[in-house]
C-alpha positions in Angstrom: 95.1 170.9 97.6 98.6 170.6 98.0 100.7 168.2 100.1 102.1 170.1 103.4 105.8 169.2 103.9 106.3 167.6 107.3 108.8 168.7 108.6 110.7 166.1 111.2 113.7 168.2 113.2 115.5 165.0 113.7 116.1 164.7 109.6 116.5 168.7 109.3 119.2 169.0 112.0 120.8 165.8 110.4 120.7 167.2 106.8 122.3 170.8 108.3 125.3 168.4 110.4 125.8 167.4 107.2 125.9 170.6 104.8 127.7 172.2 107.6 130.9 169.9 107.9 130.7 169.5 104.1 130.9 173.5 103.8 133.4 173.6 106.6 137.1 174.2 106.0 138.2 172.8 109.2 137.0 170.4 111.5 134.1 171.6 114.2 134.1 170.3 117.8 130.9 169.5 119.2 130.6 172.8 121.1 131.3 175.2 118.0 128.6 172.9 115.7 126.2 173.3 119.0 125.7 177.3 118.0 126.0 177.1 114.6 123.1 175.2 114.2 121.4 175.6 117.3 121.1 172.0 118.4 121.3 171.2 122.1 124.5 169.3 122.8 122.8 166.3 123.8 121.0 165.4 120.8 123.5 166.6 118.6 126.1 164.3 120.1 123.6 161.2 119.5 123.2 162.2 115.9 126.7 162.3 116.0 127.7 159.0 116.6 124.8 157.8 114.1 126.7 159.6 111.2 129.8 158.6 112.7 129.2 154.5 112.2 127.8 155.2 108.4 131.0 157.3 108.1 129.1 160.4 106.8 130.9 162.0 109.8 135.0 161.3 110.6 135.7 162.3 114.2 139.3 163.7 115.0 141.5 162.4 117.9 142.2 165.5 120.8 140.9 167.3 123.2 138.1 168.5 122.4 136.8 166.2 119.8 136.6 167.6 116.3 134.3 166.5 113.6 134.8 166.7 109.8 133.0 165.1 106.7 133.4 161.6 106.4 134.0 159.5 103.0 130.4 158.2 102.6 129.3 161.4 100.7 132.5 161.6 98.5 131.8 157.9 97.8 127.6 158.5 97.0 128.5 162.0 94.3 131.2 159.8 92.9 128.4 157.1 92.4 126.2 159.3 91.3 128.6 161.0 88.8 129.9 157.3 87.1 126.4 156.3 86.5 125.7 159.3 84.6 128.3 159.8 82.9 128.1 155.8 81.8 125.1 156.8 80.5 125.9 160.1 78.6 128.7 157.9 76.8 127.3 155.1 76.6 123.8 155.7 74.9 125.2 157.6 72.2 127.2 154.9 71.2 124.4 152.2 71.6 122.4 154.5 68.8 125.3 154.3 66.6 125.2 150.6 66.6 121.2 150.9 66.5 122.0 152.8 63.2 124.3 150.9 62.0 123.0 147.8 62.8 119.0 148.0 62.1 118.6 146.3 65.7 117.6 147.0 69.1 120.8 147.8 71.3 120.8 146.8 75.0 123.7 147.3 77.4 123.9 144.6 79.9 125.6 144.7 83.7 126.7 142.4 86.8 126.2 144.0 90.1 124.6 142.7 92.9 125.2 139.0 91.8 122.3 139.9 89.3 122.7 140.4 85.2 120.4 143.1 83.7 119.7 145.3 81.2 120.4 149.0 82.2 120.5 150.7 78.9 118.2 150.1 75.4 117.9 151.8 72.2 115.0 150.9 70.1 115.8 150.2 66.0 113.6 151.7 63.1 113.2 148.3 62.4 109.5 146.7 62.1 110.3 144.1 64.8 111.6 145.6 68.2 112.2 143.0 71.0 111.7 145.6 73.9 113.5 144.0 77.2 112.8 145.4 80.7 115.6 146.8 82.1 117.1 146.5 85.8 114.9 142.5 85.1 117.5 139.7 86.1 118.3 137.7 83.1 118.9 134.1 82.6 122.3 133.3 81.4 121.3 130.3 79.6 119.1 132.6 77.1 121.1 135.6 77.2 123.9 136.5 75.4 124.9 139.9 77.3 124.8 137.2 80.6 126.5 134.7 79.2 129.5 136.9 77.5 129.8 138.7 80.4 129.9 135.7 83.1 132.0 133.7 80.7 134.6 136.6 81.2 134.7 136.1 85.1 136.9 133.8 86.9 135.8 130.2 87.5 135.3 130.4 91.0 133.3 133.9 90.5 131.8 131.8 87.3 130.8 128.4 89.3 129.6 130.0 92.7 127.0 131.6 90.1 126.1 128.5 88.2 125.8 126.8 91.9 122.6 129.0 92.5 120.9 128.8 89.8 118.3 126.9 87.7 117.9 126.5 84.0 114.5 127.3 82.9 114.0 125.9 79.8 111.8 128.7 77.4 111.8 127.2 73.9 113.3 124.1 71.9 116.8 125.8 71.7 117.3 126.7 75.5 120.1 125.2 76.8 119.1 123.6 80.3 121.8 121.4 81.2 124.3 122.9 83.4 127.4 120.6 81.7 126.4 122.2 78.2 126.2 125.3 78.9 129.1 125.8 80.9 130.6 124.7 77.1 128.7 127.4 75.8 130.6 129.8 78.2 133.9 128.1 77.2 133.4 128.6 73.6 131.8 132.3 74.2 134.8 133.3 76.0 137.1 131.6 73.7 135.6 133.1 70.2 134.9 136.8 72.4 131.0 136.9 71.5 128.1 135.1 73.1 124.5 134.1 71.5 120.9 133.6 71.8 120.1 131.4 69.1 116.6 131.1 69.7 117.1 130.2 73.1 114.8 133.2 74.9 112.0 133.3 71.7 111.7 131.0 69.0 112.4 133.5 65.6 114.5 135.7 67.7 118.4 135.8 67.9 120.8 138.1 70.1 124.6 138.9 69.6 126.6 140.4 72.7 130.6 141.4 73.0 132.1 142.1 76.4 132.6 145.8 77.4 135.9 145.5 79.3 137.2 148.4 82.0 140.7 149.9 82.5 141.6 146.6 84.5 140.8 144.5 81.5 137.5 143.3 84.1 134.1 142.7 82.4 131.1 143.9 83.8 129.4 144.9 81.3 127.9 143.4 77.6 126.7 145.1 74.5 124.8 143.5 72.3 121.7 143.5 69.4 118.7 142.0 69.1 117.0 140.8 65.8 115.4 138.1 63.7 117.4 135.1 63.8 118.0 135.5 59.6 119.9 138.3 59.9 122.4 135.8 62.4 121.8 132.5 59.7 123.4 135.1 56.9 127.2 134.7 56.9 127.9 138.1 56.1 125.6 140.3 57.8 126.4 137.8 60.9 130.4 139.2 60.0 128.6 142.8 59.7 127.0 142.9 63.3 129.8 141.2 65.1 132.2 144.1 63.5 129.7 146.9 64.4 129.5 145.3 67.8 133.3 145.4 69.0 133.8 148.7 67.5 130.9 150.1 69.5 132.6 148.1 72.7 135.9 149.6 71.9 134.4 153.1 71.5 132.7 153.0 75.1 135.9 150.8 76.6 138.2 154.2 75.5 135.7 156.6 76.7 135.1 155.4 79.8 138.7 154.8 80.9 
């Protein structure tokens, strides 16, 4: 048996002051909004003032009051519209590199105070480290966290460090707060960061800063592999090359 949709008139009249002032080509007064959508003045003036503080709704100065769409929906379709195009540019290029590269691709982000994985391409390799995405990651064993934090201001970079605690996960895991603000000198300094082991033991991790328009970073690319394939001079030369011509290629399309 199916699920009945409930229908709640506060939401439906809330949805249609919405769509109505989006559809509009001029502002409404409260009147003129009153018979278009047949809501009694009273509740549609409470309603009003509700959109009105979440800026859905923009009321105009005069007499009578006119309403129009606020910014809040132009901000939530442009939201909507970055993330996927992000990903329609973004994933192709991560299987390139997957390609390329004979590694698992993950794209790593900074939002919310929080590193994670958003994106991941799996190789054809027979090891595949799968990560779980939109998890917070440690910077001390990640090299997508640690590229992209060691590309941040200090003050952005040491109010971070100030609320956090290093976990120590295998022999190689840096858990000393002095060292590994070194490690973020030197990542930032040579314009890669690792994971040498430093997550799992056999397992290594090269990322590259993906910078915007602004020259910001908030955002890492990087590969996942056997820790050989890093201990080998040149495939080590191989991967970084393959990893900041992938960067560059999503850097360009996206701005």
């Amino acid at each position: 048996m199916k699920d009945e949709m409930v229908v709640v008139p506060a939401v439906m009249r809330t949805l249609n002051i919405i769509e109505a002032l989006f559809l509009s080509s001029e502002p409404k007064s409260l009147n003129e909004l009153s018979k278009e959508l047949e809501i009694p003045t009273a509740s549609l003036f409470r309603i009003m003032k509700n959109l009105v503080s979440r800026d859905y709704v923009t009321v105009l100065e005069g007499s009578p009051l006119r309403y129009t769409i606020g910014h809040r929906p132009f901000w939530l379709v442009t939201g909507y519209r970055n993330r996927r195009d992000r990903k329609d540019i973004v994933k192709p290029v991560m299987q390139e590199l997957t390609a390329r590269t004979n590694q698992t691709a993950q794209y790593a982000v900074f939002q919310n105070g929080q590193f994670m994985y958003t994106e991941q391409v799996l190789s054809a390799a027979e090891l595949n480290v799968l990560a779980q995405l939109y998890m917070p990651l440690e910077v001390n064993t990640s090299a997508g966290a640690k590229v992209i934090l060691a590309n941040q201001s200090e003050e952005i970079r040491e109010q971070y460090l100030s609320g956090i605690t290093l976990h120590r996960r295998t022999g190689r895991t840096i858990d000393d707060m002095d060292a590994l603000r070194k490690e973020l000198i030197l990542t930032k300094k040579r314009g890669y960061g690792m994971d040498n082991e430093e997550f799992t033991s056999g397992i290594g991790c090269m990322a590259v800063p993906v910078f915007d328009g602004e020259g910001q970073c908030g955002a890492a690319l990087g590969v996942t592999g056997y820790i050989e394939e890093y201990r080998n001079p040149e495939n080590f030369e191989y991967i970084k090359r393959c990893l900041f011509e992938a960067a560059r290629e999503i850097r360009e399309k996206l701005n």
